[in-house]
N, C-alpha and C positions, 0 to 999 in steps of 0.2 A: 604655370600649369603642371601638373604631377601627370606622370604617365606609369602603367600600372600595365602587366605583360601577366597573362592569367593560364597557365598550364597550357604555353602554345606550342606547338609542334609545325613542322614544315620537313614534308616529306615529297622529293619530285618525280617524276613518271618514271625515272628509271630506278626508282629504288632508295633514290640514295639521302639519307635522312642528315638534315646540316641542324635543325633542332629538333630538341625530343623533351618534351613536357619541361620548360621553362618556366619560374614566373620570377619576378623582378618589382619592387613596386622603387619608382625614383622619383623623389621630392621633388618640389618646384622649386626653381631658383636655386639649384647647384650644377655643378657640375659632375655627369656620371661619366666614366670611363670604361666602357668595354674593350680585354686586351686580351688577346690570345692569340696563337699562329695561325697561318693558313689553313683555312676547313672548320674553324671553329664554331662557327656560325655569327660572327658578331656584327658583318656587315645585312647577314637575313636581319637578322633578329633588329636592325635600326632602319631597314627597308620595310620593315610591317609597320612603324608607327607613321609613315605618314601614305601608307597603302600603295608602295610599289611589290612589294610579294605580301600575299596574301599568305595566313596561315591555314595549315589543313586540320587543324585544330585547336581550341582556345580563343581568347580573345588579349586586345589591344586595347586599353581605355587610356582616353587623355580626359582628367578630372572627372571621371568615372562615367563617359560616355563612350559606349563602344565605336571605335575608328569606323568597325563596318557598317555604320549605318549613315554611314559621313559620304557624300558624292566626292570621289577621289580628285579630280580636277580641286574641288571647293578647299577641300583639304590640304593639299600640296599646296595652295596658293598661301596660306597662313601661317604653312610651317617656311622656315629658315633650312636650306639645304646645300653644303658647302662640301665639294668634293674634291679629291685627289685630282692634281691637273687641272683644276680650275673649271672648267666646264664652259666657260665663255663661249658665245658666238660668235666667231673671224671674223664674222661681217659685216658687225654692228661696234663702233665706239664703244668706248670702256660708259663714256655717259648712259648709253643706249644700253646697254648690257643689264646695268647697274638697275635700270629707270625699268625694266622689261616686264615684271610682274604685277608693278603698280598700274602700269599701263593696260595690261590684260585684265583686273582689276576694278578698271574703269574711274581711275585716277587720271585727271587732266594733265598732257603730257607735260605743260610746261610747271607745274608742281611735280609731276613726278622726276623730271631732271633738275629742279629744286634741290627735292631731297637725297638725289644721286650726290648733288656736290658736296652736300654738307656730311655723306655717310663715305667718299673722300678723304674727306680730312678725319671722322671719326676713326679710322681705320688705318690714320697714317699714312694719307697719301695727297700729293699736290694736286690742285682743281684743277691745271696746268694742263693735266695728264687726261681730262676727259674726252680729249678728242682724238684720243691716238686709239689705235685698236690691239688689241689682243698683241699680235705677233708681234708690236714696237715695244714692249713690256718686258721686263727683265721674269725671271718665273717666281719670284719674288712678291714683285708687285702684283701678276697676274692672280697670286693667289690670295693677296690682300682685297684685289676687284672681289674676288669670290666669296670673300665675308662681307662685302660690302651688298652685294646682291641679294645675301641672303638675308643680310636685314631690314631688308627695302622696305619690306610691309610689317616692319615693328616687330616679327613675331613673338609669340612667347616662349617657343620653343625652336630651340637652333639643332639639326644635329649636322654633324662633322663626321663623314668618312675618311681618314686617314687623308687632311686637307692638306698638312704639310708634308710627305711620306716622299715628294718628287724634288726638294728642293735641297741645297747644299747644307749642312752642316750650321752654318752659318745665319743662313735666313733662316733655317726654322727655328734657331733658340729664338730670333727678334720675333718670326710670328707668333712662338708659343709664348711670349714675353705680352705682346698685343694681346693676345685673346686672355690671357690673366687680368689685364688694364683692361679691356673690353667687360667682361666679366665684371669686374667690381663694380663699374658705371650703370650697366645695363640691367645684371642680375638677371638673365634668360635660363630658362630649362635646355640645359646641354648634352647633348648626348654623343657622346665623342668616341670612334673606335679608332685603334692602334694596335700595331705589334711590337710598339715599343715600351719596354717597360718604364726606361728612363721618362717619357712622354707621361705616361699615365700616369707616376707617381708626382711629378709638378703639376699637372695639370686640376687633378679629381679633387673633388672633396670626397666623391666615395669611386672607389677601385672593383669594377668584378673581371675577375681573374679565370676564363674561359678553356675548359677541355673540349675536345671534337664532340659534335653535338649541342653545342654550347649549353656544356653541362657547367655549372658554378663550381670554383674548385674553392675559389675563396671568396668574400666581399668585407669591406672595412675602408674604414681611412687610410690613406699611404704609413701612415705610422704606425699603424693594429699590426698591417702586414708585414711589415718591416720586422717590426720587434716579437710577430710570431706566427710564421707560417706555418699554413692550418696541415701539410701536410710533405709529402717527399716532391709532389710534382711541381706547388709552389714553392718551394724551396730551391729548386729545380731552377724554375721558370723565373725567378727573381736574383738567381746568382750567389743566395746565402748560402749554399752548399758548397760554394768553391771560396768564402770569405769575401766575393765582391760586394757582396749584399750585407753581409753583416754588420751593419748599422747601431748604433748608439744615437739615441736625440736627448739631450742633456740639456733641465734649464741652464739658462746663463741667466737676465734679467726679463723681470717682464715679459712680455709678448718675444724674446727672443730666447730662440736654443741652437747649438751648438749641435752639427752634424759631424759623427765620425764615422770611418769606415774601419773593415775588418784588418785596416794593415795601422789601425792607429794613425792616420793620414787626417788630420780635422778638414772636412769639405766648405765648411764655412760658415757664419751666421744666418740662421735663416729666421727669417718672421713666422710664428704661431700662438696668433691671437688667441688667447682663450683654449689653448693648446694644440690651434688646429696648424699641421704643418704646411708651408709655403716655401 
């Protein structure tokens, strides 16, 4: 499903404006990455698509239906929603947790802990582990439950607020390694925000590069951007300006190129199909 953001604004009672006439249209079946600092508006602007803030002007369509004519309950039930910290409920089993929207749904419980197990091991994790609860969970795996949850009801569109943002160094190369392998199998409408750049450039098929307001500073493949930042604040905001960023993508063969950095340092082989970077 494409999702399409049409000159929307959000402005709240005391004044203070997080978007101001946005639009964005994002393809089905990619992955988009919204990335900017604090205040930028990127987690408003992925809480209007499945109608937790409303816009004060403009609209939201998924496949060119306006969200607001969508019963917000109905809606949230379809989309995939995977947050920082996991969001679990302590009180219920990783199976229970997992099972909980198909259930509300009106999915028969023991099909909907069925398909908890089997999105488990989608997910990279042991069936082992369905009866433990949240806090017996490393914050690792806690946050693997929270992709698993969120694709409980198949959606077609997943979004991700900064899901791995809480967790060591370590487990979120392995999660952002997952949701690439996730990604390639699944093929969902992703809508991903971060304040990491390093994040956003493995992850996206397309990158929008966010100033306060969430005004567009740039948008493109991680490789447009790389090799030309549209201006001093993404340059800025990406590290080409100090040479961290200063990138070279050089075929080598086929579907592979050759990543350098601005110190002449090779960062390694990376895969891009048809020239798309991985």
């Amino acid at each position: 499903m494409s999702i399409e953001f049409r000159a929307v604004s959000r402005r709240f009672a005391d004044g203070t404006v997080a978007v101001e006439d946005f639009s964005l249209v994002i393809p089905a079946h990619t992955t988009t990455v919204l990335v900017g600092s604090s205040g930028s508006g990127k987690t408003t602007l992925l809480r209007m698509i499945n109608r937790m803030v409303l816009p004060t002007s403009g609209s939201v369509l998924i496949d060119g239906e306006d969200v607001a004519r969508t019963e917000p309950v109905a809606l949230r039930r379809r989309i995939g929603y995977v947050m920082q910290n996991s969001g679990l409920l302590p009180h219920r089993t990783v199976l229970d947790n997992v099972a909980t929207v198909p259930v509300l749904t009106g999915v028969p419980k023991k099909l909907a802990h069925q398909r908890a197990l089997e999105l488990l091991e989608t997910v990279g994790l042991e069936r082992e582990l369905a009866g433990r609860y949240p806090a017996e969970l490393s914050g690792g795996q806690q946050q693997r439950v929270g992709v698993a949850r969120g694709l409980a009801v198949d959606p077609n569109i997943l979004l991700m607020d900064e899901p791995f943002g809480a967790v060591d160094p370590i487990v979120r190369a392995e999660l952002q390694q997952e949701l690439l392998r996730l990604q390639r199998e699944l093929g969902k409408t992703v809508v991903f925000v971060t304040h990491d750049i390093d994040e956003a450039f493995l992850l996206a098929d397309e990158v929008v590069i966010m100033e306060q307001g969430a005004r567009i500073a740039q948008k493109g493949h991680p490789k447009e951007i790389l090799a030309n930042p549209a201006n001093e604040f993404v340059a800025n905001f990406i590290g080409a300006d100090r040479g961290k960023r200063r990138l070279t993508l050089d075929r080598v063969e086929g579907d592979e190129a050759l990543l350098v950095d601005g110190t002449g340092y090779a960062a390694g082989v990376v895969h891009a199909p048809g020239g798309r970077l991985r």
